[in-house]
C-alpha positions in Angstrom: -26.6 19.6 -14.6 -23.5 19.9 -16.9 -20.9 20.2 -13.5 -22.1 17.3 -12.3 -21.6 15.4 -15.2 -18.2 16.8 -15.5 -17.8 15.9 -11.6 -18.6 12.2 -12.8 -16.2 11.9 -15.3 -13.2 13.1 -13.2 -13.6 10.7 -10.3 -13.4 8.0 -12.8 -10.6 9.2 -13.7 -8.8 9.0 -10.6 -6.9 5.8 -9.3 -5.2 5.6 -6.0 -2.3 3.6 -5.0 -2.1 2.7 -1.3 1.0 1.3 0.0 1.9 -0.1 3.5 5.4 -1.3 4.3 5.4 -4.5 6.6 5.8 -4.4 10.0 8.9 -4.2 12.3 10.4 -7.7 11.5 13.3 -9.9 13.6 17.1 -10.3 12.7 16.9 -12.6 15.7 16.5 -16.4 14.0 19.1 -17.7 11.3 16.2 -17.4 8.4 16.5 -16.4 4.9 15.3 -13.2 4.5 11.7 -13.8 2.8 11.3 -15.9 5.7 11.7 -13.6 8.7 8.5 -12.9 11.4 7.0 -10.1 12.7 8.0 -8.9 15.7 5.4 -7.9 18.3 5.8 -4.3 18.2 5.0 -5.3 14.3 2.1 -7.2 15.2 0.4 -4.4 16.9 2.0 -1.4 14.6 0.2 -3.0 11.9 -3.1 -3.8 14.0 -2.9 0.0 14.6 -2.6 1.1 11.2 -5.8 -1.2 10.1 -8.0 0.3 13.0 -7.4 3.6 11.5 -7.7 2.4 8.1 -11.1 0.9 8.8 -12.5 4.3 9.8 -11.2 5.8 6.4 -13.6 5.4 3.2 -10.8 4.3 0.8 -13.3 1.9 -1.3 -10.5 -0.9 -2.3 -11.0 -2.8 -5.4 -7.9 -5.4 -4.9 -5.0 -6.1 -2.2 -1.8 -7.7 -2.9 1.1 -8.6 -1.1 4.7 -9.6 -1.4 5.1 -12.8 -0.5 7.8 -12.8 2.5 6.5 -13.7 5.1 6.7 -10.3 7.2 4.5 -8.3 4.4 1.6 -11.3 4.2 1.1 -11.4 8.0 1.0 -7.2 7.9 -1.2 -8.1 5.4 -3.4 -10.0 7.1 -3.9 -8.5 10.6 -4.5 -5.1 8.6 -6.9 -6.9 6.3 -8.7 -8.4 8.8 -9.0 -5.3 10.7 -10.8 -3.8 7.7 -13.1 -6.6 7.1 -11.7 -7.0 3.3 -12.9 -9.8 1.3 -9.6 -12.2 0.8 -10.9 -13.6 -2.4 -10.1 -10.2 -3.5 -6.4 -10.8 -2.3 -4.0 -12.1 -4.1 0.0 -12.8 -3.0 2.6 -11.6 -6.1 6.1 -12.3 -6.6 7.0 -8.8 -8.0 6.1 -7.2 -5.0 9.7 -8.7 -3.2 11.1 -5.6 -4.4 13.4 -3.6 -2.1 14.5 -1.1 -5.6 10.4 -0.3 -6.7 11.7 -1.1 -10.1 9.2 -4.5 -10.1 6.6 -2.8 -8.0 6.3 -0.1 -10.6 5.8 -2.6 -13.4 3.4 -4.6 -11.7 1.3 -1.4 -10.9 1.5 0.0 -14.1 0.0 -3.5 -15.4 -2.9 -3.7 -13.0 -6.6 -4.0 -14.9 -7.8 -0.7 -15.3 -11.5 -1.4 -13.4 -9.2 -1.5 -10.1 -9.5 2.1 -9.3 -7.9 1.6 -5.6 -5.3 -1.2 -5.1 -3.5 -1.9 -1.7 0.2 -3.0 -1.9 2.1 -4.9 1.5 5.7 -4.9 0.7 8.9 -3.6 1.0 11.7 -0.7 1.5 13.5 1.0 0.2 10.9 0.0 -2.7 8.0 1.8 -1.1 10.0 5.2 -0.1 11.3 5.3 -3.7 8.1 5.6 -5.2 6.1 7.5 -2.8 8.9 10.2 -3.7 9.0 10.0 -7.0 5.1 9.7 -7.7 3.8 12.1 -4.9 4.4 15.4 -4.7 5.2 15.4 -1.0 8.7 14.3 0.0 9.2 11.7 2.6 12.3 10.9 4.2 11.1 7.0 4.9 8.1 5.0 4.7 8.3 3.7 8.5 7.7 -0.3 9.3 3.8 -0.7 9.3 3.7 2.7 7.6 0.8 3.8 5.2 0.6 6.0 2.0 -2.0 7.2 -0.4 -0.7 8.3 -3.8 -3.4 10.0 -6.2 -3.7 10.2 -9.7 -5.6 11.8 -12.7 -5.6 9.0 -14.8 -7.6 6.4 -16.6 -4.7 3.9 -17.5 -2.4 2.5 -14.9 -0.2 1.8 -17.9 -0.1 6.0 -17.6 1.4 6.3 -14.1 3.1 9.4 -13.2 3.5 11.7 -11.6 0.4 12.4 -9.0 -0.6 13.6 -5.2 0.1 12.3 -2.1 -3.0 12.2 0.0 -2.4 10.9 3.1 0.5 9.0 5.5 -0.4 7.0 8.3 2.6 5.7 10.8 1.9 4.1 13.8 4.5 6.5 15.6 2.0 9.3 15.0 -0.9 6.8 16.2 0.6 5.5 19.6 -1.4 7.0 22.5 
């Protein structure tokens, strides 16, 4: 009776950070950058990586996505792939980071009932921190690329160092 008590209190503890860098986006039209489009291949790289998502049981409290225009569409077909609620989906300004200075702040600022929180945004933002929160090194978070960071924590104002679960990249997914 006592481990599982003890068993309770330590998933509560846990909070998970998923990041998923947009899709492969065009250079090809004279836009401003938070304005560029998905290419295809982006289109279905990010389709991929929500079909695979969908058979994981990652139990999301909240989504949020940069707003450029190639991380909300990601977001989106991924989103809609996993059947997520969108009034639980909210677009934020901080997450147009390409350092992971803003990212960081916005995370470690989330309520702390959100136990799992999805992030669409940005490189070199999103390979920064997988590095320097997991402890698995990766050389780059791909386009349409997925991570799951862990951590023993009950405060997202605590953020630090934790575990890196799981990567997902659609090269590793193409058939």
């Amino acid at each position: 009776m006592e481990n599982r008590a003890l068993g309770a209190i330590s998933i509560k503890q846990m909070k998970n950070l998923l990041l998923m860098r947009h899709g492969k986006s065009s250079w090809e039209l004279n836009v401003n950058d938070e304005d560029r489009a998905l290419l295809q291949r982006g289109i279905n790289d990010s389709k991929r990586i929500g079909q695979e998502l969908e058979t994981q049981e990652l139990n999301i409290d909240f989504a949020f996505s940069s707003p450029a225009n190639r991380a909300l569409h990601t977001a989106m077909i991924c989103l809609r792939q996993i059947r997520f609620p969108l009034n639980k989906f909210q677009v934020v300004p901080e997450l147009y980071d390409f350092s992971g200075n803003y990212v960081l702040d916005f995370v470690k600022k989330l309520p702390n009932d959100l136990n799992t929180v999805l992030l669409f945004g940005h490189n070199h933002a999103f390979t920064h921190i997988t590095n320097s929160l997991g402890h698995q090194h990766i050389e780059n978070v791909p386009t349409a690329g997925f991570v799951q960071l862990q951590f023993a924590i009950q405060s997202w104002e605590s953020l630090s160092k934790g575990t890196t679960i799981r990567t997902i990249f659609p090269k590793l997914l193409k058939k």
